[in-house]
Chimera marker file (.cmm) of the C-alpha trace (Angstrom):
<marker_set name="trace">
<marker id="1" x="32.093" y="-30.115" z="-50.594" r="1" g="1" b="0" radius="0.5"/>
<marker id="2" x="35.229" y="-32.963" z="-50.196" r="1" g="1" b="0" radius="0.5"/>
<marker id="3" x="35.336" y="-34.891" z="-53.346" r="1" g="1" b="0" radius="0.5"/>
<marker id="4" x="37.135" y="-38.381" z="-52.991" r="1" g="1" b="0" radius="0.5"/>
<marker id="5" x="38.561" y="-39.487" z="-56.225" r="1" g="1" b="0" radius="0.5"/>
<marker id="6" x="40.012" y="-43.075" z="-55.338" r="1" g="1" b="0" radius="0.5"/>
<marker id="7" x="41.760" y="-42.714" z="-52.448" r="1" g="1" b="0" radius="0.5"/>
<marker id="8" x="42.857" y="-39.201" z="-52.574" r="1" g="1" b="0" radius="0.5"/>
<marker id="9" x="40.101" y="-36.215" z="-51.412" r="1" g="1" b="0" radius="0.5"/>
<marker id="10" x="40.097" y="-32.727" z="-53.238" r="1" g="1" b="0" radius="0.5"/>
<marker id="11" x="38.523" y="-29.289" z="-52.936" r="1" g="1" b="0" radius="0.5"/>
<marker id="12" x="37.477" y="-26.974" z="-55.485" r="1" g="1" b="0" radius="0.5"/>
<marker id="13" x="40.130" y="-29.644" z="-57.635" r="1" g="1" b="0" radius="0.5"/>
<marker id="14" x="42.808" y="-29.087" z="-55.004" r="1" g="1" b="0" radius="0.5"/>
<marker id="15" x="44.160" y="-32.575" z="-53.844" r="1" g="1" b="0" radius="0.5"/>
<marker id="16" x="43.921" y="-32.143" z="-50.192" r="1" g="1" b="0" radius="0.5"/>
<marker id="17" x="45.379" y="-35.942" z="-49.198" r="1" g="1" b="0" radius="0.5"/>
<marker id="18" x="45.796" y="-39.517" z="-49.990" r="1" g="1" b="0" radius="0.5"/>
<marker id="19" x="43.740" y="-41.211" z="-47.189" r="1" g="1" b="0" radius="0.5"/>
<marker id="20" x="41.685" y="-39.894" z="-44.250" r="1" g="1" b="0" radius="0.5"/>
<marker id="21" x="45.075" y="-39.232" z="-42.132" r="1" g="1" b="0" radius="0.5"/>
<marker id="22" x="46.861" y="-37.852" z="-44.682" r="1" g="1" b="0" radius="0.5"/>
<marker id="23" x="43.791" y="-35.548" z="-45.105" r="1" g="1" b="0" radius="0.5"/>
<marker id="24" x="43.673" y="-34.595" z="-41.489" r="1" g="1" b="0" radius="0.5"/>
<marker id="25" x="47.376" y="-33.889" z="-41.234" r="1" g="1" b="0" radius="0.5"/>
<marker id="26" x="47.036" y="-31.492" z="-44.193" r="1" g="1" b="0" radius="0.5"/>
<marker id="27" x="44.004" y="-29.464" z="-43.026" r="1" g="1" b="0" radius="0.5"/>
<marker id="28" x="45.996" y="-29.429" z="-39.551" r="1" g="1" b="0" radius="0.5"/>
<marker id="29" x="48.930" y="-28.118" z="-41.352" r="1" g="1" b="0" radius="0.5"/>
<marker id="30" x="46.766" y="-25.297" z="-43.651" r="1" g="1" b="0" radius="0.5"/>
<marker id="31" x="44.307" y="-24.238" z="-41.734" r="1" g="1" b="0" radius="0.5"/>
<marker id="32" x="43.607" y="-21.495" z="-44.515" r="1" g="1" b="0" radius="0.5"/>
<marker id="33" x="42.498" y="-24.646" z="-46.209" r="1" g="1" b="0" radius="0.5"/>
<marker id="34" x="40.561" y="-25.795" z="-43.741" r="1" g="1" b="0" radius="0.5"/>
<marker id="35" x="38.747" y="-22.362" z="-43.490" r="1" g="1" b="0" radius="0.5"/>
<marker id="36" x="37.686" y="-22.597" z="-46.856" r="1" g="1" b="0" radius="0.5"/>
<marker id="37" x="35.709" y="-25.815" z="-46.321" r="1" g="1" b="0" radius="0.5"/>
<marker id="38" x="34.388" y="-24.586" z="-43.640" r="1" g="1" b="0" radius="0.5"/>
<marker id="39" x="33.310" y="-21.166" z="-45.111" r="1" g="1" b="0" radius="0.5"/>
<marker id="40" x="32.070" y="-23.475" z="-48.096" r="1" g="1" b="0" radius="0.5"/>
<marker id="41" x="29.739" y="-25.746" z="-45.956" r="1" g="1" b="0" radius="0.5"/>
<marker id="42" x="28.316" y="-22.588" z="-44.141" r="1" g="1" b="0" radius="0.5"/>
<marker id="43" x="26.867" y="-21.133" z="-47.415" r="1" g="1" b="0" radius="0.5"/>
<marker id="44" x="25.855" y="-24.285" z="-48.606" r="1" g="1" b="0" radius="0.5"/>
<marker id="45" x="24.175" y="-24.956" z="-44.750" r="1" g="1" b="0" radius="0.5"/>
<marker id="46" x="22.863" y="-21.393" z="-44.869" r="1" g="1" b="0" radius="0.5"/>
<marker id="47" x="21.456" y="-21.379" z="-48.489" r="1" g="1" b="0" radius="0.5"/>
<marker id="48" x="19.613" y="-23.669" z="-47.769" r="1" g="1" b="0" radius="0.5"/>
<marker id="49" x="18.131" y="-22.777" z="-44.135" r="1" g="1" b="0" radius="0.5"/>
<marker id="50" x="17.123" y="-19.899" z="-46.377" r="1" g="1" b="0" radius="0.5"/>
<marker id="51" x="15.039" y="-22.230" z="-49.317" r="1" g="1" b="0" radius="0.5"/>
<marker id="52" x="13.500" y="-24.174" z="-46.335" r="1" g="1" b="0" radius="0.5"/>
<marker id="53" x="12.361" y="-20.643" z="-45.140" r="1" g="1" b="0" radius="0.5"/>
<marker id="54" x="10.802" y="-19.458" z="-47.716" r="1" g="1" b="0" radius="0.5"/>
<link id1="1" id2="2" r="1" g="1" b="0" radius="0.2"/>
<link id1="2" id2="3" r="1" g="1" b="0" radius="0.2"/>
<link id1="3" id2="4" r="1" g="1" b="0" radius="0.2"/>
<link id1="4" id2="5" r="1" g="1" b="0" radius="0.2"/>
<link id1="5" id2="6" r="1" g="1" b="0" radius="0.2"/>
<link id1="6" id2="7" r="1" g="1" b="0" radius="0.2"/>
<link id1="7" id2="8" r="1" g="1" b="0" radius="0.2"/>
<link id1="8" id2="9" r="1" g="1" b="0" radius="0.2"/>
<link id1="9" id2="10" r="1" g="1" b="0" radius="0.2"/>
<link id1="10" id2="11" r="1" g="1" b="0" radius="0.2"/>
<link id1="11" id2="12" r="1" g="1" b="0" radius="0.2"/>
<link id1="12" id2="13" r="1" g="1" b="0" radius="0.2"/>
<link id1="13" id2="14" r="1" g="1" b="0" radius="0.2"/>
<link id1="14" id2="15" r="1" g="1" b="0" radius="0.2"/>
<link id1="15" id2="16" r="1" g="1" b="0" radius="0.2"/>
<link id1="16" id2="17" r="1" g="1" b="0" radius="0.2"/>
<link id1="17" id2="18" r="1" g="1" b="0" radius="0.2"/>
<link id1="18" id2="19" r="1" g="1" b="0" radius="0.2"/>
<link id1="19" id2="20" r="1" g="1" b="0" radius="0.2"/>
<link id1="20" id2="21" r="1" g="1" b="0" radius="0.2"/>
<link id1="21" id2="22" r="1" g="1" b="0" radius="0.2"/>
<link id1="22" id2="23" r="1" g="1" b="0" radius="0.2"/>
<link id1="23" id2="24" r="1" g="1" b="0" radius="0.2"/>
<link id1="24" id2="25" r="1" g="1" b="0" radius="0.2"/>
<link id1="25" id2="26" r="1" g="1" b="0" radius="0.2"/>
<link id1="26" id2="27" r="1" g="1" b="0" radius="0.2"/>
<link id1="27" id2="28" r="1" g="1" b="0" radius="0.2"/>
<link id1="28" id2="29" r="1" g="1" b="0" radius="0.2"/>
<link id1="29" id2="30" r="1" g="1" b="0" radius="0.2"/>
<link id1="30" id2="31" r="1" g="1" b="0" radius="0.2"/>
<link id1="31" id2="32" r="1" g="1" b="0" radius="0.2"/>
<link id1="32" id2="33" r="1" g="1" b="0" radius="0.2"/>
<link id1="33" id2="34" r="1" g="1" b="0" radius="0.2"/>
<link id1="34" id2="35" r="1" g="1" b="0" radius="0.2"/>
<link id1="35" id2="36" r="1" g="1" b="0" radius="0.2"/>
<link id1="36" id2="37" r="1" g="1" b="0" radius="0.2"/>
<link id1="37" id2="38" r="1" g="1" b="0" radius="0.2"/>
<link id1="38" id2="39" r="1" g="1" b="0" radius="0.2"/>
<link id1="39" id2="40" r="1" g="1" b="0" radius="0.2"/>
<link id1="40" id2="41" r="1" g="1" b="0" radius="0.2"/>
<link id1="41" id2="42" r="1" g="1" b="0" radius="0.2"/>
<link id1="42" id2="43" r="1" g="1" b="0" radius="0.2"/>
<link id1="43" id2="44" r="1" g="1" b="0" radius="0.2"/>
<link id1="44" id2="45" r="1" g="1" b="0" radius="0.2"/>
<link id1="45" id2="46" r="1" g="1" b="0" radius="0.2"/>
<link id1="46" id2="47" r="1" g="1" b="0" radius="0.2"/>
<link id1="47" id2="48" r="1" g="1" b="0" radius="0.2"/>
<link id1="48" id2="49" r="1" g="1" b="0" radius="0.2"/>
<link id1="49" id2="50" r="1" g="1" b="0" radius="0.2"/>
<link id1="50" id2="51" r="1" g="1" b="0" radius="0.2"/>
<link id1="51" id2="52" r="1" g="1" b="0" radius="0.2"/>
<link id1="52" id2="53" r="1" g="1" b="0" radius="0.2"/>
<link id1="53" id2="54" r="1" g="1" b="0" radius="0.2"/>
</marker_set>
């Protein structure tokens, strides 16, 4: 879901921070941010919960 492009990690092509701190600091700091990860990892998670079912 976090791409890492040298030393810099993006979302959905939205540079989130240079560095893992950095990173941290800005997901602290927009946690609207961080809620889209998270909301992003879920489907992911729960698509595929769902193949494994099937």
């Amino acid at each position: 879901m976090v791409d890492k492009k040298g030393a810099w990690l993006q979302f959905n092509g939205e540079l989130i921070g240079q560095g893992k701190d950095a990173a941290q600091k800005a997901l602290v700091e927009k946690p609207e941010l961080a809620q889209k990860i998270v909301d992003a990892i879920m489907t992911k998670r729960n698509a595929a919960a769902e193949a494994v079912a099937s």
